[in-house]
N, C-alpha and C positions, 0 to 999 in steps of 0.2 A: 310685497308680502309673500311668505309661504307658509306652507300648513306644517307644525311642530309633531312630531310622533305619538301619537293620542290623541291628536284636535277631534280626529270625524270622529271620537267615543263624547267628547265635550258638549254639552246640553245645554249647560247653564252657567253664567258665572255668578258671584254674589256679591253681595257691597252688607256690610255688618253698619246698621244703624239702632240709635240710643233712642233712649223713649223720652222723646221731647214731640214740639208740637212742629220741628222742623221735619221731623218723621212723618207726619201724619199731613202735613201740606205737600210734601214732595210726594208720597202717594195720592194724592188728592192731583196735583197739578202736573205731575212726571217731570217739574224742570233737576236736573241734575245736576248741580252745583260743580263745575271743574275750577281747579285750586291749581294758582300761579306756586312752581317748585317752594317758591321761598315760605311758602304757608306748610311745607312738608315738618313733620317734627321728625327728619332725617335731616341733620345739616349737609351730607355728602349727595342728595338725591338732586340728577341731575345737576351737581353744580359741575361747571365746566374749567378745565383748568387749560389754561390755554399756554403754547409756545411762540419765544417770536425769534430762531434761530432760523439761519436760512444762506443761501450764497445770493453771490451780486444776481443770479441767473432768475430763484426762487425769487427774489425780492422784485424783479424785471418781470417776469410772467406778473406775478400777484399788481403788481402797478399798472400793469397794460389793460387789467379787465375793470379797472376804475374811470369815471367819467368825469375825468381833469385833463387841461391841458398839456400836453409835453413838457410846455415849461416847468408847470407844477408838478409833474412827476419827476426831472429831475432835482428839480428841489428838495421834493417827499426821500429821494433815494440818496441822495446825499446828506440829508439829515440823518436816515437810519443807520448806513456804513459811518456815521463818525459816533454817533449818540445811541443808536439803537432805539428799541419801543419802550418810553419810562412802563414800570412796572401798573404805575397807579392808569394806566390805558388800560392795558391790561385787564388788570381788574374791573375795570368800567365795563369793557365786551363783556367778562364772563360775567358781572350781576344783571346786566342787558339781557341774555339769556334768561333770565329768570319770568322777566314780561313777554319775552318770546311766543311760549308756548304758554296752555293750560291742558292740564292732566285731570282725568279720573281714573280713579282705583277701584279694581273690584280683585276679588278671590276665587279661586278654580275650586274652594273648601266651601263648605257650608255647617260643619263638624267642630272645626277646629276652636279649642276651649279658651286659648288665648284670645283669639279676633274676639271672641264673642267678650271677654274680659275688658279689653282696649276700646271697644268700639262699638261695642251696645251694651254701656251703660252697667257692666257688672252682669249680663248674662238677665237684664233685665228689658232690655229693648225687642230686637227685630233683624232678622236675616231674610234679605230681599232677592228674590232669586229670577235673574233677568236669560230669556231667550235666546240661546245663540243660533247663526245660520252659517254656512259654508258658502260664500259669497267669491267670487271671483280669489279662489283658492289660499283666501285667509278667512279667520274666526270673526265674526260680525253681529254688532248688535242693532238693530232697526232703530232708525230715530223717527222722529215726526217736526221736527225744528224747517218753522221756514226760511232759515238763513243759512241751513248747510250747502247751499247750491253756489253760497259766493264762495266755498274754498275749491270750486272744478267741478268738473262732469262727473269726476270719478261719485260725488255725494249727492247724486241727482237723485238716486234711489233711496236715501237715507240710512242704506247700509254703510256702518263704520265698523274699521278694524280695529280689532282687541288686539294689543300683540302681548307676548309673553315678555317677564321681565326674569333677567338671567343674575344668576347670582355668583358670587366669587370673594377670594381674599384679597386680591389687587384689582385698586384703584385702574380706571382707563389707562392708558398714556396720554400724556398731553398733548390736545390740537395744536395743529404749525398753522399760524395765520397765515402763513403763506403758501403752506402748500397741503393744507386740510381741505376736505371735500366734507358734503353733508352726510355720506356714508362713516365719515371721523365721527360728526356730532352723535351719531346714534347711541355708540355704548355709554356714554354717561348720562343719555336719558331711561335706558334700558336694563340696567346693571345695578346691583345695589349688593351693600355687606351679606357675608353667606348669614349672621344673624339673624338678617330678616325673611329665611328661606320660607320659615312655617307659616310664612302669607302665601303663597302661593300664588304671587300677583298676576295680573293681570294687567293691563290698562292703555287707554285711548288718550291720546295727544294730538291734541287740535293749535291751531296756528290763531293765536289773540288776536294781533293785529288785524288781520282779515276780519274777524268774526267781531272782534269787539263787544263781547259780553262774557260771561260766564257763566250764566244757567244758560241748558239745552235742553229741550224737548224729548225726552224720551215715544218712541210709541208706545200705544195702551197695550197690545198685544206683547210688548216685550216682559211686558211685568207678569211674569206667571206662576210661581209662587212666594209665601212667607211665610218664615219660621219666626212661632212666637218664642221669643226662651224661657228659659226653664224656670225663670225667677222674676218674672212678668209680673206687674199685679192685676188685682180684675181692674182699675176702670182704665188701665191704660191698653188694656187686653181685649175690653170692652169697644174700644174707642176702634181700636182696628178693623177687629168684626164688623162692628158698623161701616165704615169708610169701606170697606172690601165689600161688602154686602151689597150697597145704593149703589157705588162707583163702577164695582165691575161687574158684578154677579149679575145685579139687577139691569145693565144695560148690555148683557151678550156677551161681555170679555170671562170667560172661563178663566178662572184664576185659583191654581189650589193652598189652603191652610192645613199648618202644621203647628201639634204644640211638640215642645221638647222636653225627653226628661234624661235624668240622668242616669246610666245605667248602671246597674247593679249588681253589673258582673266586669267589670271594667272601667279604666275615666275614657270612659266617651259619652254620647250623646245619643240619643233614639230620638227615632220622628215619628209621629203618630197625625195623620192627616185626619181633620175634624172638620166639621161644617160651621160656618162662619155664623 
């Protein structure tokens, strides 16, 4: 990982939540629900398109790093030089990919009129505004999960890397099964239509298999502010206050509230810090 030009100004990132009661148990319990690609309502996010062109040479490296016999690898190689890789393989790798990994998203915005539109509930929900650190010279959010220790030492600390998600009007290029490295798989977990620019994403990719769940533990200390929006009602508005109040206030976790309104001199948003 490295640090993007304006990370050491970056504070916070955010995750835009809707005013339901999923809202108000993930503040309550900090697990973070990370979502398998294929739950993305982007059908291009992350999906992997993969190649299977290659010479006798590529196809002979790629077979030597397999744990079959010689025999069975000339067989595997004389099947591909006469038949090739049917397509429908293919496509089995690249939806396999989809279980691979689990993603969470969050926003470098806390502003922006659209997130709050798409994703809290019509500007009636909750903008969760999580702590970032400068950890081993990438962006990182603290967790508290005790099973980040089986993905390596690197997550002993419970710091995980944000990385930034880049935007463009061309798709990746297609991975060469044969001769793609995991520096290939990045850009199409990392890259999305210039479309979706005005997210401003953000997000952590963690490896399913290993972990085998999909809520994670956030730490308490990462959770340090929320914006209420602008179009909140009271008992959902109410219910927050309370949860932030007993959860964090009242047990030592410093956590600031914000309401929102809209401004009247422009379409943006103003924040007004209030007591819980």
């Amino acid at each position: 990982m490295s640090l993007e030009p304006g990370d050491e100004l970056l504070t916070h990132l955010y995750k835009y939540r809707a005013n339901n009661d999923r809202t108000l148990d993930f503040l309550r319990t900090r697990q973070m629900y990370f979502s398998f690609p294929d739950e993305f309502n982007d059908p291009f996010d992350c999906k992997l398109v993969m190649d299977a062109s290659g010479s006798d040479q590529d196809i002979k490296n790629w077979l030597s790093k397999l744990p079959h016999p010689d025999s069975v690898k000339r067989v595997v190689f004389d099947q591909i030089k006469n038949e090739g890789i049917k397509q429908e393989i293919l496509d089995q790798h690249e939806k396999a990919t989809y279980k691979a990994i689990i993603v969470y998203c969050l926003s470098e915005k806390k502003d922006n009129g659209l997130m709050w539109s798409h994703y809290s509930s019509s500007h009636q929900g909750v903008c969760i505004g999580f702590k970032t650190d400068i950890v081993g010279n990438s962006v990182c959010i603290k967790f508290s999960d005790a099973d980040l220790p089986k993905l390596g030492y690197l997550f002993n600390s419970g710091y995980i890397p944000v990385t930034k998600v880049q935007y463009s009007d061309k798709r990746p290029s297609p991975y060469n099964i044969f001769r793609g490295t995991a520096e290939d798989v990045k850009p199409f977990l990392l890259q999305k239509d210039k479309s979706w620019e005005y997210e401003a994403e953000r997000r952590i990719s963690l490896t399913y298999p290993i972990l085998g769940k999909k809520l994670i533990e956030v730490d308490k200390n990462s959770i340090s502010e929320v914006y209420l929006g602008s179009k909140i009602d009271d008992d959902f508005s109410s219910k927050v206050k309370e949860l932030l109040r007993t959860e964090y206030l009242e047990q030592g976790f410093p956590i600031k509230v914000y309401s929102t309104q809209c401004s009247r001199n422009s379409f943006g948003l103003e924040f007004t810090e209030i007591t819980p």
